[in-house]
C-alpha positions as CSV (number, residue, x, y, z in Angstrom):
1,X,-30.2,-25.2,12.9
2,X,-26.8,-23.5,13.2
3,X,-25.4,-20.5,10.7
4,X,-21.6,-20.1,10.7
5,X,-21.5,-16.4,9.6
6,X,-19.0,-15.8,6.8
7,X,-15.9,-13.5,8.2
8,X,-15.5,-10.2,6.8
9,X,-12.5,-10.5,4.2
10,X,-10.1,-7.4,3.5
11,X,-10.7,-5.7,0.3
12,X,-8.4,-4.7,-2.1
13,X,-7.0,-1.2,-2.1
14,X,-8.5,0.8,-4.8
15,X,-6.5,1.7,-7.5
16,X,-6.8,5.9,-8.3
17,X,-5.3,7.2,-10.9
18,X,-4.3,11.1,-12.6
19,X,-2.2,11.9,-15.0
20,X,0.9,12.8,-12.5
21,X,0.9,9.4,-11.2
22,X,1.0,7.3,-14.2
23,X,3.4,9.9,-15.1
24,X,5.5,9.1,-12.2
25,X,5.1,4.9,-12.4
26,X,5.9,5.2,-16.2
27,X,9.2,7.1,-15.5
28,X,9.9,4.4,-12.9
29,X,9.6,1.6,-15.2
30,X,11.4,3.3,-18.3
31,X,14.4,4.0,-15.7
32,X,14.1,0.0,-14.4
33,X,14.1,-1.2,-17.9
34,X,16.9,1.4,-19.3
35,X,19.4,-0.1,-16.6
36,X,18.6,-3.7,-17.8
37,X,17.4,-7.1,-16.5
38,X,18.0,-7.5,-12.8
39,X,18.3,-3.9,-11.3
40,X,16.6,-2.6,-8.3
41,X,14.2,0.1,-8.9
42,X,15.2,3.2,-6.9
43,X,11.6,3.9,-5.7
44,X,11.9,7.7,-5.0
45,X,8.0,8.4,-5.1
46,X,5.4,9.4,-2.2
47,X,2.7,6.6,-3.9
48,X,2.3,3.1,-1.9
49,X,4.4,0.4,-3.6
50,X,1.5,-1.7,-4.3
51,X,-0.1,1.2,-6.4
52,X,2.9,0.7,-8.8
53,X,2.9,-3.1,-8.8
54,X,-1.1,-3.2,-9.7
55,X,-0.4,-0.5,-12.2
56,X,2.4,-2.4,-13.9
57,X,0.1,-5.6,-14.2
58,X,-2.3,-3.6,-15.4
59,X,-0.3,-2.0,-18.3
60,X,2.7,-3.8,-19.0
61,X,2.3,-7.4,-19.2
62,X,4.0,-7.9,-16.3
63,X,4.0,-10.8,-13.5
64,X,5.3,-10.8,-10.1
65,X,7.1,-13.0,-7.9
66,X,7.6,-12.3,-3.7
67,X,10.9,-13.5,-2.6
68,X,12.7,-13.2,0.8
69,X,16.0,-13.4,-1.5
70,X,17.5,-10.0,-3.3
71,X,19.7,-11.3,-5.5
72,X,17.8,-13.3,-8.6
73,X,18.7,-12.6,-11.7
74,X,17.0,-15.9,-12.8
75,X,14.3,-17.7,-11.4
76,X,14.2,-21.4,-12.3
77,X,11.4,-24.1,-11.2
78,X,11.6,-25.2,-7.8
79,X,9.2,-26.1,-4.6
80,X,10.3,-25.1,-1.4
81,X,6.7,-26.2,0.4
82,X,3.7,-28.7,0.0
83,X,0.5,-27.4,-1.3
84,X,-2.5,-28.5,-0.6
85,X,-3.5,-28.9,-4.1
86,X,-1.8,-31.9,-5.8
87,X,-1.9,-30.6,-9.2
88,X,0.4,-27.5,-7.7
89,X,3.2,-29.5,-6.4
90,X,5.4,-29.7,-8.9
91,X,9.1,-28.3,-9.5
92,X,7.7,-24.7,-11.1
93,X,8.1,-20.7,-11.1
94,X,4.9,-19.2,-9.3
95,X,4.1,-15.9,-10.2
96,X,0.9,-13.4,-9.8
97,X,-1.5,-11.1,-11.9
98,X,-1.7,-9.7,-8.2
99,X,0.5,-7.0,-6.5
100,X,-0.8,-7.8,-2.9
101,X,-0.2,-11.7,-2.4
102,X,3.5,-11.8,-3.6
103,X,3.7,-8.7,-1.3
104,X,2.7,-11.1,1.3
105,X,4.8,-14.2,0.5
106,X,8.3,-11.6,0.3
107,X,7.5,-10.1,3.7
108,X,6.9,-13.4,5.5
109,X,10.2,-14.4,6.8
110,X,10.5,-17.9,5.3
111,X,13.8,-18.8,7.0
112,X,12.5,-18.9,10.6
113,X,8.8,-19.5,9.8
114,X,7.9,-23.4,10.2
115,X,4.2,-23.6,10.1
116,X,1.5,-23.8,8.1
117,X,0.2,-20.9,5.6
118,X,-3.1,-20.1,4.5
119,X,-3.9,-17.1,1.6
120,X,-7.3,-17.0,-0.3
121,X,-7.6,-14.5,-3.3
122,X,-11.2,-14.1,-4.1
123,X,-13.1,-12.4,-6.2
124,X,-17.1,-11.4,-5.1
125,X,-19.5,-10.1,-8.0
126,X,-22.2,-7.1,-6.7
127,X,-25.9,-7.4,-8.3
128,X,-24.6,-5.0,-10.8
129,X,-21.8,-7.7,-12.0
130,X,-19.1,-5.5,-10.6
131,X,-16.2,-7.8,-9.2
132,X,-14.1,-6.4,-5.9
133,X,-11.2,-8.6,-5.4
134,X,-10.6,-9.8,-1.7
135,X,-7.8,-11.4,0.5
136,X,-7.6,-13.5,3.6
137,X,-3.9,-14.6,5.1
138,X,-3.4,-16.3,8.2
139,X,-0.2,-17.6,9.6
140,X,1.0,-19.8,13.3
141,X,-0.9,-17.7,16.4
142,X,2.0,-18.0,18.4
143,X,4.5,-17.3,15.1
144,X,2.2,-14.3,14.2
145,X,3.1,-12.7,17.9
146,X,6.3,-12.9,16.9
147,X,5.8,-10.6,13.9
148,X,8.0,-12.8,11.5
149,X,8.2,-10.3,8.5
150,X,11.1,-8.9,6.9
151,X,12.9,-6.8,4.1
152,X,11.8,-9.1,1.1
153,X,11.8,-8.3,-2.9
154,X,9.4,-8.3,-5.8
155,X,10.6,-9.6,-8.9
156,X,8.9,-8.3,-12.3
157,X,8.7,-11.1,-14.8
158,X,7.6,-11.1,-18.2
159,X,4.0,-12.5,-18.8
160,X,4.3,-14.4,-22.3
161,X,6.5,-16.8,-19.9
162,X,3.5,-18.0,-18.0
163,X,0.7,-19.6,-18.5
164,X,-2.4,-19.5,-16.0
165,X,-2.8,-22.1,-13.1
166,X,-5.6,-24.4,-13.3
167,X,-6.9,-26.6,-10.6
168,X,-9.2,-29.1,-12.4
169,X,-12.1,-28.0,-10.8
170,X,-13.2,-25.4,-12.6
171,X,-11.4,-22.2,-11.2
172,X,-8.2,-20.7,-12.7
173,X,-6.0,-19.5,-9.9
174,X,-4.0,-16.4,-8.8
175,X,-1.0,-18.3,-9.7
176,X,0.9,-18.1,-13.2
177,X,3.4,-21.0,-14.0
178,X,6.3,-21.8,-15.7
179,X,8.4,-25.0,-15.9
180,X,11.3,-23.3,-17.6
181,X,14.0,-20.3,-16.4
182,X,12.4,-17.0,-16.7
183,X,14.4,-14.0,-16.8
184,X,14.1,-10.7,-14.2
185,X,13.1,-7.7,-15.6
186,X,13.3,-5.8,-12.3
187,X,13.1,-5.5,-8.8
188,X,11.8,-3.9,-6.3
189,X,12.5,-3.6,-2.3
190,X,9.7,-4.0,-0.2
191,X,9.4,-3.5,3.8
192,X,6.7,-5.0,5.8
193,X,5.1,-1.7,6.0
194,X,4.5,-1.7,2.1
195,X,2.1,-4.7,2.8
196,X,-1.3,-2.7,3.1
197,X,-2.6,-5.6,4.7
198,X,0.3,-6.3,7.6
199,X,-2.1,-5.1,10.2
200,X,-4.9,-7.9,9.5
201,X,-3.2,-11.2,8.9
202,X,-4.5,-13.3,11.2
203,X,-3.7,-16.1,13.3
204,X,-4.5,-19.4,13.5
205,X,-4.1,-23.0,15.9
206,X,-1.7,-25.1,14.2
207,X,-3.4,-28.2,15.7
208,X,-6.3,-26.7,14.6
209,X,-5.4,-26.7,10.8
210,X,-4.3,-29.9,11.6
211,X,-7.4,-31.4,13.0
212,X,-9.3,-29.9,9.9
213,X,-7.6,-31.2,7.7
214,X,-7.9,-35.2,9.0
215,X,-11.7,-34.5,9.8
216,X,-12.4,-32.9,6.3
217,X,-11.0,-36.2,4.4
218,X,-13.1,-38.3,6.9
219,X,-16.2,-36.4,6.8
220,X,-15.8,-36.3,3.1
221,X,-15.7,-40.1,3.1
222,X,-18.9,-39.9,5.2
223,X,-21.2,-38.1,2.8
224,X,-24.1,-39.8,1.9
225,X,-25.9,-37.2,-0.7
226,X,-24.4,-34.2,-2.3
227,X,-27.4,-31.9,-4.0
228,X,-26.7,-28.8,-6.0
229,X,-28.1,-25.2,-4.7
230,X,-28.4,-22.3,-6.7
231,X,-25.6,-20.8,-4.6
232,X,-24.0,-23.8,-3.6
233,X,-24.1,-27.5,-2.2
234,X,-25.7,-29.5,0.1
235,X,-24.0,-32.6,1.6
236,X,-26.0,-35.5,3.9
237,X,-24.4,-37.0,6.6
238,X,-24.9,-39.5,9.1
239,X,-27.0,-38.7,11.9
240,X,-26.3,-39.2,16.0
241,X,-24.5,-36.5,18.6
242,X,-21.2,-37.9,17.5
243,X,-21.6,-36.6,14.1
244,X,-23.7,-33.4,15.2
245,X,-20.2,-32.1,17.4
246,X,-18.1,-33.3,14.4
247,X,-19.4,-31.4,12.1
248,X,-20.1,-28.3,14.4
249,X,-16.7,-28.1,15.1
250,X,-15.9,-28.7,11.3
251,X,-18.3,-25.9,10.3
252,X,-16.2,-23.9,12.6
253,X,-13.4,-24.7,11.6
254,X,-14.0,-24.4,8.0
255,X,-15.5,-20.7,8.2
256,X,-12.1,-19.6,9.4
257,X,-10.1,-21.0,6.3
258,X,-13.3,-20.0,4.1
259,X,-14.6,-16.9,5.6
260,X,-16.0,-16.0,1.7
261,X,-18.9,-18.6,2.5
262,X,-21.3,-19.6,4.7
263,X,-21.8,-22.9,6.7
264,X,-25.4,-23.6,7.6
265,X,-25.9,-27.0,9.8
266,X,-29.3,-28.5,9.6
267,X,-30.3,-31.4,12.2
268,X,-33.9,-32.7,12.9
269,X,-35.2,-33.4,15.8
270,X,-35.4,-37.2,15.5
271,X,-31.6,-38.1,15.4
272,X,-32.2,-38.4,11.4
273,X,-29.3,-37.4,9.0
274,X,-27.1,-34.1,9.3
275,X,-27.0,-31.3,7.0
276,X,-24.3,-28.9,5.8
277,X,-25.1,-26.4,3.1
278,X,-22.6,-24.8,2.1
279,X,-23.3,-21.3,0.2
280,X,-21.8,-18.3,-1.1
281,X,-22.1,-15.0,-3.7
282,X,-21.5,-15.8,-7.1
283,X,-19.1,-18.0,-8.0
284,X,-19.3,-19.9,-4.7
285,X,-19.3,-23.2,-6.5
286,X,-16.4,-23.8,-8.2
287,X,-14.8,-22.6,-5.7
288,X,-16.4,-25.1,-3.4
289,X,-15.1,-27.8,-5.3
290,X,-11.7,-26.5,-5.8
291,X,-11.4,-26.5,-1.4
292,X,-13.1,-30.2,-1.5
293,X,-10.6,-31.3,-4.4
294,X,-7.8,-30.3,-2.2
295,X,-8.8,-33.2,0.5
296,X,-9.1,-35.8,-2.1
């Protein structure tokens, strides 16, 4: 039996408020909204950037959108990259009930970055219910070395514009979407050291993400039994060493790209079939399905 620890995801930053602060974010989106659609807010206050944004979600019925570009006054459906998830490929407007990931996605120098991008919002419930929300980002090792971030912008959108993502497998995702031209409210500059997060975005083996992504369809194909846990699933594979190191290395693999469950590989000592539970805190299962619809 081998247990793929889950990897410790970064928590979000907490959110404190007094009465001088929410004094000094409301002056900052009165001034933004008395100069009209489109301006730059002139951010002239000690309190981290991403304070603001969570505040204006929060209270105004505001979206936001990450962009390398400073000059929108209009954002209108388009894809610039594949995603994983069919359902998400279309010609749309993304934007987030979340200040840190389109922090992420307007520091990330899109113009010289090639490879592949993975981000995971999640949200883990306590035993009292209480939900912390938790991100993981990884980009190209060798890209990452590089430190390809830059100046980028965060565009505040109105929310009645949107309607929330769904990925067909029962979880609702970060993502808002609109199929129509949706107007700025406001902007705001960012630099990479506004990301609180710059510091831990990891990095990961291109032919790595590749190979998981080939042997995840073909394992998938391979399943013999799929039994619901409590916390999870359980999926029966083939036995033999062949399949033992494939889906070793696959458990591996996986916990990178899912560090918010755990991978536990059962095999017997008679060459009979091969185990994977896969397990996590609650909610776990939807979420499962939601990664395995992404390789069908």
């Amino acid at each position: 039996m081998n247990m793929y620890e889950s990897i410790p995801l970064c928590p979000a930053p907490v959110l404190t408020l007094n009465s001088q602060k929410i004094e000094a974010f409301e002056h900052l989106f009165l001034e933004a909204r008395r100069l009209g659609p489109s301006a730059f807010i002139d951010y002239n206050i000690t309190y981290p950037k991403c304070e603001f944004l969570r505040y204006l979600i929060d209270r105004k019925e505001i979206l936001l959108h990450g962009s390398n570009y400073p000059d929108l006054k209009v954002l209108v459906p388009m894809r610039r990259s594949k995603d994983s998830r069919a359902s998400m490929n279309g010609e749309t407007i993304f934007a987030s009930a979340d200040s840190i990931l389109p922090m992420f996605f307007a520091i990330l120098n899109r113009d010289n970055y090639v490879g592949l991008i993975s981000n995971v919002v999640y949200r883990l419930s306590d035993a009292t219910g209480s939900a912390t929300t938790y991100y993981f980002f990884s980009i190209d090792e060798e890209a990452l070395k590089l430190r390809p971030f830059r100046r980028g912008t965060i565009y505040l959108l109105p929310k009645d514009k949107f309607k929330l993502a769904y990925d067909g497998h029962g979880i609702y995702l970060e993502e808002w979407i609109s199929q129509e031209p949706v107007q700025v409210l406001a902007k705001l500059s960012i630099s990479p050291e506004d990301f609180p997060l710059l510091n831990v975005i990891c990095g990961h083996n291109e032919i790595e993400r590749a190979w998981l992504m080939e042997t995840t369809q073909t394992c998938l194909r391979a399943v013999e039994e799929c039994n619901e846990l409590q916390d999870g699933y359980c999926f029966r594979f083939p036995g033999g060493d062949k399949w033992a190191t494939r889906l070793a290395e696959l458990c591996r693999q996986q916990q990178i790209f899912c560090p918010f469950l755990v991978f536990n590989l059962i095999r017997d000592s008679n060459n009979g079939p091969i185990y994977i539970k896969a397990t996590g805190s609650q909610g776990a299962k939807p979420l499962i399905r939601s990664i395995l619809g992404q390789y069908s």
